[in-house]
TORSEMAR-641926 format. One record per residue: residue number from 1; residue in one letter; x, y, z of N, C-alpha, C, CB in turn. Coordinates in nm, 3 decimals. Atoms other than C-alpha are relative to their C-alpha. Glycine has a CB too. Layout:
<nodes>
 pos code     npx     npy     npz    capx    capy    capz     cpx     cpy     cpz    cbpx    cbpy    cbpz
 NUM    A       X       Y       Z       X       Y       Z       X       Y       Z       X       Y       Z
...
</nodes>
This chain:
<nodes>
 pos code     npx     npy     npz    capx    capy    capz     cpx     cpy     cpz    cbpx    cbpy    cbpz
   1    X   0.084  -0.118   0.000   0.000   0.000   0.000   0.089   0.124   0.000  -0.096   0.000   0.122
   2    X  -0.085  -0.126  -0.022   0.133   0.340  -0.070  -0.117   0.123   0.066   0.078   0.053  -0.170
   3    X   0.061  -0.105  -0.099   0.030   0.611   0.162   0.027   0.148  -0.006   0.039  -0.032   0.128
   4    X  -0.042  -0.140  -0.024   0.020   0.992   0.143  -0.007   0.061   0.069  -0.021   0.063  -0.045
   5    X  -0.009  -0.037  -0.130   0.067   1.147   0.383   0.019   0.177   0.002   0.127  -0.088   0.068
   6    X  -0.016  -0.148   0.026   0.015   1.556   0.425  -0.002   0.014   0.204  -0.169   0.095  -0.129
   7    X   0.025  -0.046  -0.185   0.087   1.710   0.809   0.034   0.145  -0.024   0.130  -0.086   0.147
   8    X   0.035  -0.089   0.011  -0.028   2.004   0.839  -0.076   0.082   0.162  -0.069  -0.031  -0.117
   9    X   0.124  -0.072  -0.106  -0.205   2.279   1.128  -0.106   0.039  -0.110   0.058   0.164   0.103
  10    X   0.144  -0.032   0.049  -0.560   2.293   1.044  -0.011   0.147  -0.007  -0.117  -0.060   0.097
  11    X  -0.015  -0.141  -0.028  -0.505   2.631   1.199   0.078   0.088  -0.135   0.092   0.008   0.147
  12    X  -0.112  -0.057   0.065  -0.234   2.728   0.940  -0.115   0.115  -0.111   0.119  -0.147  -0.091
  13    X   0.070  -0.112   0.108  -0.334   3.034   0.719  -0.009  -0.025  -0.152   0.079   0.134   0.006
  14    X  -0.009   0.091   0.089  -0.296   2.806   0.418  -0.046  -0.108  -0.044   0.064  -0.019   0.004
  15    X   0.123   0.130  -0.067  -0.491   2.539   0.536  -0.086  -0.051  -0.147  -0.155   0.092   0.146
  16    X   0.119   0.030   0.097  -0.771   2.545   0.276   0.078  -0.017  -0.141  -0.126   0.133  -0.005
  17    X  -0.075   0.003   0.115  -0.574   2.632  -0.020   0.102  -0.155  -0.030   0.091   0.137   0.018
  18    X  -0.045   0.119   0.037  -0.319   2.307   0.037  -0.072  -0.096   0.082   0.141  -0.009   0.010
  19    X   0.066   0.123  -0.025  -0.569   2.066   0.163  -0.114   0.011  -0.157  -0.086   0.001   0.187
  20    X   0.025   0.010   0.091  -0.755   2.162  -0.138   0.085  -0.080  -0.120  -0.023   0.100  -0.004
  21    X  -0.126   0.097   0.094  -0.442   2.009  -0.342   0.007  -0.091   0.052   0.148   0.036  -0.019
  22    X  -0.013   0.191  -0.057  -0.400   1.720  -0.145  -0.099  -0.069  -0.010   0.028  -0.038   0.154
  23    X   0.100   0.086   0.035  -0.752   1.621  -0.174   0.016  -0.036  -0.158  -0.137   0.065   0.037
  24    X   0.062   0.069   0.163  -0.776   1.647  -0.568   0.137  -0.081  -0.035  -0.047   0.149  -0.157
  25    X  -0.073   0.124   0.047  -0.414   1.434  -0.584   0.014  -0.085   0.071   0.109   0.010  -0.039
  26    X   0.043   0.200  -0.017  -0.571   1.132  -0.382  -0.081   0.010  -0.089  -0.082  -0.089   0.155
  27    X   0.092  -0.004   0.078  -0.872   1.228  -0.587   0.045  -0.069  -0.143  -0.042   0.135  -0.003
  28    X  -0.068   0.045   0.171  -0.641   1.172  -0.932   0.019  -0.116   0.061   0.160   0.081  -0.090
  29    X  -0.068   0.161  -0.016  -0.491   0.845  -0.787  -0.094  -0.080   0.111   0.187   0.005   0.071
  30    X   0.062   0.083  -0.111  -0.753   0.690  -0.563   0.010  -0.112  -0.082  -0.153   0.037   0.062
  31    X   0.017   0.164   0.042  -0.731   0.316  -0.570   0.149  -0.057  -0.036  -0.110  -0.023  -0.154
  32    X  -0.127   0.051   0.059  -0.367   0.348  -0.618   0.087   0.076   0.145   0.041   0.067  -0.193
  33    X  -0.077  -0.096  -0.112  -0.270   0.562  -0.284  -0.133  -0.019   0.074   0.062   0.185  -0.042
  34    X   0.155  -0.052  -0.138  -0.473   0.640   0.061   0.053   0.116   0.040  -0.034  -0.111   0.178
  35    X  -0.063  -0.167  -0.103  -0.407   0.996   0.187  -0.035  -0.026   0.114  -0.071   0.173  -0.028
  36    X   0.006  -0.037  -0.192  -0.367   1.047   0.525   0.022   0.169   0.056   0.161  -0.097   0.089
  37    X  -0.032  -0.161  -0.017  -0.434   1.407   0.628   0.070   0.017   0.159  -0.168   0.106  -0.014
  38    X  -0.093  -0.031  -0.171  -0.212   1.464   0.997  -0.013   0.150   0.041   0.201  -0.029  -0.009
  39    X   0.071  -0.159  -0.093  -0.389   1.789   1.207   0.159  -0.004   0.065  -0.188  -0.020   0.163
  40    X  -0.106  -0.019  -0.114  -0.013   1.858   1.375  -0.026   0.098   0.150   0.123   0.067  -0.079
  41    X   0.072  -0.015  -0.123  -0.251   2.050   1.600  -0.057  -0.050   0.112  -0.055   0.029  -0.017
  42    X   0.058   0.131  -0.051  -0.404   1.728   1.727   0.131  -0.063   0.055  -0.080  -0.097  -0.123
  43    X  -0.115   0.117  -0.093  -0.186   1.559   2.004  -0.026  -0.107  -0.001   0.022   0.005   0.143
  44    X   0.007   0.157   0.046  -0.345   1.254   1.900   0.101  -0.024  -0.124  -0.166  -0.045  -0.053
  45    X  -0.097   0.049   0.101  -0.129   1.279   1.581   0.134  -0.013   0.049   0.005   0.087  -0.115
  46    X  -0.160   0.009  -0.062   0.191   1.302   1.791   0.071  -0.170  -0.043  -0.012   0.021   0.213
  47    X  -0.063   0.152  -0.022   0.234   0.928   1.810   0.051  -0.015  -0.144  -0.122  -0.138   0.051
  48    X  -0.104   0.024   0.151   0.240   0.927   1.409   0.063   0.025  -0.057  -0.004  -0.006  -0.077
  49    X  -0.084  -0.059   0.038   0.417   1.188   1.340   0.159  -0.026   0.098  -0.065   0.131  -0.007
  50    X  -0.202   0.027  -0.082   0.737   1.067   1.602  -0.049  -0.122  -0.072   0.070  -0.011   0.236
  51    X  -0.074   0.115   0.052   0.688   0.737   1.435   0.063  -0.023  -0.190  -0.114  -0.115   0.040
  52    X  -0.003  -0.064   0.127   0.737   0.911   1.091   0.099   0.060   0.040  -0.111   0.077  -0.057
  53    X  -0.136  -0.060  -0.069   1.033   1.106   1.282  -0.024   0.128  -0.109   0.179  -0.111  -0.011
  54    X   0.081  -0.143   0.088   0.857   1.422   1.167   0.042   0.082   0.144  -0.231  -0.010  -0.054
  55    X   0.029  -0.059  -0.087   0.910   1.751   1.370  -0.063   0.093  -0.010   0.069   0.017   0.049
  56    X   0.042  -0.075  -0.011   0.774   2.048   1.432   0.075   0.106  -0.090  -0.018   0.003   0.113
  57    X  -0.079  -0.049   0.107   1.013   2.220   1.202   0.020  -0.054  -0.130   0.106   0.010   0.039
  58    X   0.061   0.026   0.151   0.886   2.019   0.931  -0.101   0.013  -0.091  -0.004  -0.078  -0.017
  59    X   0.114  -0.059   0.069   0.581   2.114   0.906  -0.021   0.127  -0.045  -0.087  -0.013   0.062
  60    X   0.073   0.123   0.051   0.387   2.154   0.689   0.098  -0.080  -0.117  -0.155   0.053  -0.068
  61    X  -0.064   0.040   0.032   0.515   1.876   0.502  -0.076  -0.116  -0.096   0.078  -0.011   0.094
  62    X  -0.024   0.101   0.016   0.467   1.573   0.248   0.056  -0.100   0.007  -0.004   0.002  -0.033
  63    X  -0.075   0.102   0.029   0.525   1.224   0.272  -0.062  -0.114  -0.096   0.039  -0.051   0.124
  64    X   0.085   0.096   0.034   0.485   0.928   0.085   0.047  -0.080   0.002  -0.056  -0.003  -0.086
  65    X  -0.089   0.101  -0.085   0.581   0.605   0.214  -0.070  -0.121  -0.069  -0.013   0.006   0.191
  66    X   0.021   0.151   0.075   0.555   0.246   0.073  -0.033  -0.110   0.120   0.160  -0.055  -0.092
  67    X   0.030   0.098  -0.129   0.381   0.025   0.366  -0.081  -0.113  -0.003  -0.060   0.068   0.101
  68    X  -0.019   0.087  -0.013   0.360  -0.311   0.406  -0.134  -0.028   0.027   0.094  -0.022   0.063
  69    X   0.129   0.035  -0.042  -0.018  -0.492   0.464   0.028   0.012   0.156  -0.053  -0.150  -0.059
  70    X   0.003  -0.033  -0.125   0.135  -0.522   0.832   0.005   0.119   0.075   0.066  -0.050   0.034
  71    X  -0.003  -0.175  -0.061   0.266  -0.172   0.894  -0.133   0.062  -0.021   0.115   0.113  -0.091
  72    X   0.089  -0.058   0.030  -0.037  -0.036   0.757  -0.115  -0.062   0.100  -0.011  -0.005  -0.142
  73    X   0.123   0.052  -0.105  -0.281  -0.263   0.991   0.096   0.076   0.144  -0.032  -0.233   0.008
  74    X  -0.074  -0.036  -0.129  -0.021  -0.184   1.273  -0.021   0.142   0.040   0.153  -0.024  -0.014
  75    X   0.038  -0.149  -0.044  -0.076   0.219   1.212  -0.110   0.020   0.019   0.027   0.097  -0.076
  76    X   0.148  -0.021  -0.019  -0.436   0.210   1.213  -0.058  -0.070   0.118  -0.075  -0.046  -0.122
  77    X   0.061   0.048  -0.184  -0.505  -0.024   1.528   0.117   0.100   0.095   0.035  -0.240   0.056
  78    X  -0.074  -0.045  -0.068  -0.226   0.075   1.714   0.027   0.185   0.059   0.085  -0.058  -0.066
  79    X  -0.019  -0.098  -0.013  -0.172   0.463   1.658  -0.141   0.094  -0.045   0.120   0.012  -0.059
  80    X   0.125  -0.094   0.025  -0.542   0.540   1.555  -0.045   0.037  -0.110   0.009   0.106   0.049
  81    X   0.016  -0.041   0.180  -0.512   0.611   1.174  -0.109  -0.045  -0.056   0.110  -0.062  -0.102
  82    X   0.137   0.068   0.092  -0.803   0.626   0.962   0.064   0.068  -0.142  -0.206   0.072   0.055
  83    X  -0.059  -0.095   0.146  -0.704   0.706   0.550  -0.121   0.024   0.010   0.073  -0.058  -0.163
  84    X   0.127  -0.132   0.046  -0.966   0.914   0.387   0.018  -0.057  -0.158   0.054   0.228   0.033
  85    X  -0.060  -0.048   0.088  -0.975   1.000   0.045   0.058  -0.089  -0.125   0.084   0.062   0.065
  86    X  -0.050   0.117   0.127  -0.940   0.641  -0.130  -0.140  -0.123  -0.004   0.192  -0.106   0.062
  87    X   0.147   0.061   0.018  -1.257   0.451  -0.293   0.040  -0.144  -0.020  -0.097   0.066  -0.137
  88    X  -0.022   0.125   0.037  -1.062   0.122  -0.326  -0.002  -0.077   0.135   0.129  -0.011  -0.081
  89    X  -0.013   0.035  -0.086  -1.077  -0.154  -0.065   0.167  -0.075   0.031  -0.114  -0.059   0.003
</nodes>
């Protein structure tokens, strides 16, 4: 599974403008990617963003990461992850 990954403050004054882009390129590639949008406002995202070894001086930021059927079950029970943004199962 490949994963996209955008971390971002919701807050940010930019906000709309690049979550607007990140939606329409899962939108182009759904079924071939899952976006993952990351609130870096949300201290629930903490856990994924240190296991992404992301800081606060990276945001905002893309990633896109190549993950494994296990990693990918492992981030979503474990650290809470839900993707968005992809119509394939």
């Amino acid at each position: 599974m490949i994963a996209f990954f955008l971390a971002m403050a919701k807050s940010s004054e930019d906000f709309e403008t690049v979550s607007a882009d990140f939606k329409k390129v899962a939108g182009e590639h759904a079924g071939k990617l899952r976006a993952v949008y990351l609130n870096t406002d949300d201290k629930a995202s903490k856990q994924v963003l240190d296991y992404m070894d992301l800081s606060e001086s990276d945001y905002p930021t893309y990633r896109i990461l190549h993950l494994s059927k296990v990693s990918a079950y492992l981030l979503a029970t474990n650290l809470g992850l839900k993707f968005c943004c992809d119509t394939s199962d």
